[in-house]
C-alpha positions as CSV (number, residue, x, y, z in Angstrom):
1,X,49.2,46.2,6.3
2,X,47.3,48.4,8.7
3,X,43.3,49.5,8.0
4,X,42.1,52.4,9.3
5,X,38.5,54.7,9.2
6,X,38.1,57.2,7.0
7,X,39.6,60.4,8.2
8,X,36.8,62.8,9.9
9,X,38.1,65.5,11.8
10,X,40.6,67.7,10.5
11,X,42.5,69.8,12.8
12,X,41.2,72.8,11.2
13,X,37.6,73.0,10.2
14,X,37.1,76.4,9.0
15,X,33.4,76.5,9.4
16,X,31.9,76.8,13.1
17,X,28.7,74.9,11.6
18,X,30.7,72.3,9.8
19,X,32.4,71.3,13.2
20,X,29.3,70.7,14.7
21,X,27.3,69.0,11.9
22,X,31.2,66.6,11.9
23,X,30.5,66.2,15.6
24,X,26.9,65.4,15.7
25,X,27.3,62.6,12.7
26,X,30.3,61.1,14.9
27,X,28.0,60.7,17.8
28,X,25.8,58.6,15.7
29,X,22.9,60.7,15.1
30,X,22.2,60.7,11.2
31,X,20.3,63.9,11.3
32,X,19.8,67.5,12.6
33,X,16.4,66.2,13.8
34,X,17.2,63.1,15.2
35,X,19.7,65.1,17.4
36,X,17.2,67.8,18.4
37,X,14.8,65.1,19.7
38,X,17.6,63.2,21.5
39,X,18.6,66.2,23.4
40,X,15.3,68.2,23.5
41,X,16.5,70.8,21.5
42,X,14.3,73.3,19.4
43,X,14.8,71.4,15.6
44,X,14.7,75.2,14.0
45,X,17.0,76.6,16.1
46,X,19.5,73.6,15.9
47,X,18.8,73.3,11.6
48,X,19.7,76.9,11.8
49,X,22.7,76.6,13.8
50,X,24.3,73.7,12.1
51,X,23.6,74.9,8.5
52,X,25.3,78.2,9.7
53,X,21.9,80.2,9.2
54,X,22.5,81.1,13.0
55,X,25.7,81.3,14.6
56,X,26.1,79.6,17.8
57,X,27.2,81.0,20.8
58,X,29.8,80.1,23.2
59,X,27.5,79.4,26.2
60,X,25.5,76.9,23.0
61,X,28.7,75.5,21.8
62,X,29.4,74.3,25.5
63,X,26.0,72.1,24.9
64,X,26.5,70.3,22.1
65,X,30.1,69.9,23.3
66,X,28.7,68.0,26.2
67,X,26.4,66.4,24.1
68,X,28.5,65.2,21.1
69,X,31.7,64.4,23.0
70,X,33.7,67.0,21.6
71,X,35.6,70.1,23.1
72,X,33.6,73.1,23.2
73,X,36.8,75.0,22.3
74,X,37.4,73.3,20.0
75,X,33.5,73.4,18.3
76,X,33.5,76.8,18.7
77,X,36.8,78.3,17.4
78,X,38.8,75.1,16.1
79,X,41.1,75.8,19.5
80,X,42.8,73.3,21.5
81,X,42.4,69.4,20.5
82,X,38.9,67.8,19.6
83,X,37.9,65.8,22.4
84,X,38.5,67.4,26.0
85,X,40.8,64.8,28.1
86,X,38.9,64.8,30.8
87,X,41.6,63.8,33.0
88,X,43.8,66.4,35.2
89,X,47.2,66.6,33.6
90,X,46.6,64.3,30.7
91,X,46.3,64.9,27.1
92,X,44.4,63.6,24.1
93,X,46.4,61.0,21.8
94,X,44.7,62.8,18.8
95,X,46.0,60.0,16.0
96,X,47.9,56.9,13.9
97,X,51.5,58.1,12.0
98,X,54.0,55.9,10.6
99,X,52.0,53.1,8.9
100,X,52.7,54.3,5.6
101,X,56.4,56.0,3.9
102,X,53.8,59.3,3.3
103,X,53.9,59.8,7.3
104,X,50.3,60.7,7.0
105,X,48.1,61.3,10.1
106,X,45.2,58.9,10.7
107,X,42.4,60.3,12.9
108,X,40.5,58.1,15.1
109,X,36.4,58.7,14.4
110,X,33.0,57.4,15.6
111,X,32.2,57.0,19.3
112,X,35.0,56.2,20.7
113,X,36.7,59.2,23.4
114,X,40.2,57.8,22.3
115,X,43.0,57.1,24.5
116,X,45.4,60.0,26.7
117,X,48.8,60.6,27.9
118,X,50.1,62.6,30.3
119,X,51.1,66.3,29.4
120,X,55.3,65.5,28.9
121,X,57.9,68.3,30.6
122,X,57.5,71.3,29.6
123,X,54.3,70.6,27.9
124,X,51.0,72.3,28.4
125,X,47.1,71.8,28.4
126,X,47.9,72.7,24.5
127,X,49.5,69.3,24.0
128,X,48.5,66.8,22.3
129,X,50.2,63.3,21.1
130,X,50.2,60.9,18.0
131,X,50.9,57.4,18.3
132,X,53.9,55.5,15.8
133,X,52.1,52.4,13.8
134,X,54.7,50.6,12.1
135,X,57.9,51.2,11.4
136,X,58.1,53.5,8.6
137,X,59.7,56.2,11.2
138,X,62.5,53.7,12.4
139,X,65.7,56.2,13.1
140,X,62.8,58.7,15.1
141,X,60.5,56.8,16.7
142,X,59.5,53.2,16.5
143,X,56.4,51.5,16.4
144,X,54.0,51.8,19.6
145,X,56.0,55.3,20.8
146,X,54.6,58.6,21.5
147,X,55.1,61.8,19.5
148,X,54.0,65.4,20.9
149,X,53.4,68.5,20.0
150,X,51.8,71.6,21.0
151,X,48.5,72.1,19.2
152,X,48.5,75.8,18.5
153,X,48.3,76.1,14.6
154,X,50.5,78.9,14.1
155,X,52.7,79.4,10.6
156,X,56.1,77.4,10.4
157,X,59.0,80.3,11.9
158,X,62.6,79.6,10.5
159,X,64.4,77.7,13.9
160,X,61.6,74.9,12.2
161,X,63.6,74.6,9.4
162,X,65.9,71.1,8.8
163,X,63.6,69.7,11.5
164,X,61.2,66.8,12.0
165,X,57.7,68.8,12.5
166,X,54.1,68.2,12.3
167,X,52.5,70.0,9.8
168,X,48.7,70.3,8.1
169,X,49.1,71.4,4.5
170,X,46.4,73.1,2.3
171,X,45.1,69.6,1.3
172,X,44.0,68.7,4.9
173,X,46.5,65.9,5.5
174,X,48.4,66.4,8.5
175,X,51.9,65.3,8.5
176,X,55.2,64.6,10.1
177,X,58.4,65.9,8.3
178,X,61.5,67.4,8.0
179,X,60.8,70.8,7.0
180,X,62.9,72.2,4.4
181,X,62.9,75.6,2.3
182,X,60.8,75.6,-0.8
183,X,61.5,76.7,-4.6
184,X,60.2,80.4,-3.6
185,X,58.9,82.1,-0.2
186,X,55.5,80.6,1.4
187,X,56.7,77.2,0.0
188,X,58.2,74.2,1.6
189,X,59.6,70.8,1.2
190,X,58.7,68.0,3.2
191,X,60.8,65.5,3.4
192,X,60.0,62.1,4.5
193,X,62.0,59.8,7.5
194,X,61.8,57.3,4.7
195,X,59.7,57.9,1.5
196,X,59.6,60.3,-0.9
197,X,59.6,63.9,-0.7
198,X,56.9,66.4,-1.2
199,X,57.9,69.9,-3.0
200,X,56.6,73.1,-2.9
201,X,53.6,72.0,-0.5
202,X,51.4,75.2,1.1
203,X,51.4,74.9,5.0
204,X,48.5,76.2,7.3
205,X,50.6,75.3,10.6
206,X,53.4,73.6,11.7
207,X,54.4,72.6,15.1
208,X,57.6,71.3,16.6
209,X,57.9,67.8,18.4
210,X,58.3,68.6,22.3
211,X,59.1,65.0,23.0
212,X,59.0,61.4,21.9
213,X,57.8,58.9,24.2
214,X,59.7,55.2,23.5
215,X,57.2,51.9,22.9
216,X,57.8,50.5,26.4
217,X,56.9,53.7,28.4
218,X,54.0,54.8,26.6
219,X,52.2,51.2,26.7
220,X,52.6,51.9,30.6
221,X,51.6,55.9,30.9
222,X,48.7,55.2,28.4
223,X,45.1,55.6,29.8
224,X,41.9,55.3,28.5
225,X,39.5,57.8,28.6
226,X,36.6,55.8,29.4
């Protein structure tokens, strides 16, 4: 049985003020204030800017990008994957999948910048990958493979249908499953590689699986980011 921290980040945050208050509490800093003092920022103007008083700009979301170990892209406008690789042609491994039959996504939190994989054929800086835990996805990939997909968030299109995607519902989870047609239009079934599956769910994206990386390759093209 696998144990995991409590999901944080989803992959879409709606608010530009709730990304940054997500990404300053991840970097360990328990308050606005504390932050401000540990960066020598004005406390008003980052109070204002985190309770969404005072929109950020790009040049300021750059900043606490830096600062917080996040993407500024991603703080911003919720583009492109949440930490930055930091590594020419490699690629954030954004999460857990397959420990459990619900082929649930498990975010890694806290401090840690996570681990990377190189962008696959055919990929690009949009990729990102999830990593197989268990073997709940035996038949697609097994435990300690790669799956990838292109992080853009746009709405499912039809040549998705009867397909193993990844998809974030209107619940936050973000999932991997076969997507199948719903009881009525803008709804869909997800069914599981092995678990039940879940009707009529509301989808905010869906992205195909560009390629699946077997155990023993991705133990060797895996690097760490520190």
């Amino acid at each position: 049985m696998y144990s995991y921290p409590k999901l944080r980040y989803t992959l879409a945050m709606n608010d530009r003020s709730d990304r940054l208050r997500q990404a300053r509490l991840d970097a360990g800093h328990e308050t606005a204030a504390a932050a401000a003092e540990a960066f020598g920022w004005n406390r008003n103007t980052y109070a204002s800017n985190e309770n969404g008083n005072a929109p950020f700009s790009y040049r300021k979301a750059k900043e606490y990008a830096a600062a917080f170990g996040v993407s500024a892209e991603w703080l911003y406008d919720a583009a492109g994957p949440v930490r930055a690789s930091g590594l020419a042609g490699y690629v954030p491994i954004l999460g857990r999948v397959g420990a459990n039959p619900e082929g649930v996504v498990l975010f890694a939190t806290g401090q840690d910048a996570g681990d990377l994989a190189p962008i696959p054929p055919g990929g690009t800086d949009k990729a990102a990958a999830l990593r197989v835990v268990g073997h709940s996805m035996r038949g697609l990939a097994d435990d300690g493979a790669l799956i990838y997909f292109e992080d853009q968030r746009t709405p499912p299109t039809p040549d998705m249908l009867g397909h193993v995607v990844v998809v974030e519902i209107d619940t936050d989870e973000v999932l991997v499953k076969r997507l199948l047609r719903g009881s009525r239009a803008g709804l869909f079934d997800l069914e599981s590689v092995a678990g039940p599956t879940r009707q009529d769910a509301r989808l905010r994206w869906a992205a195909h699986i560009t390629a699946i990386i077997p155990p023993f390759q991705a133990r060797r093209i895996i690097q760490s980011a520190i």
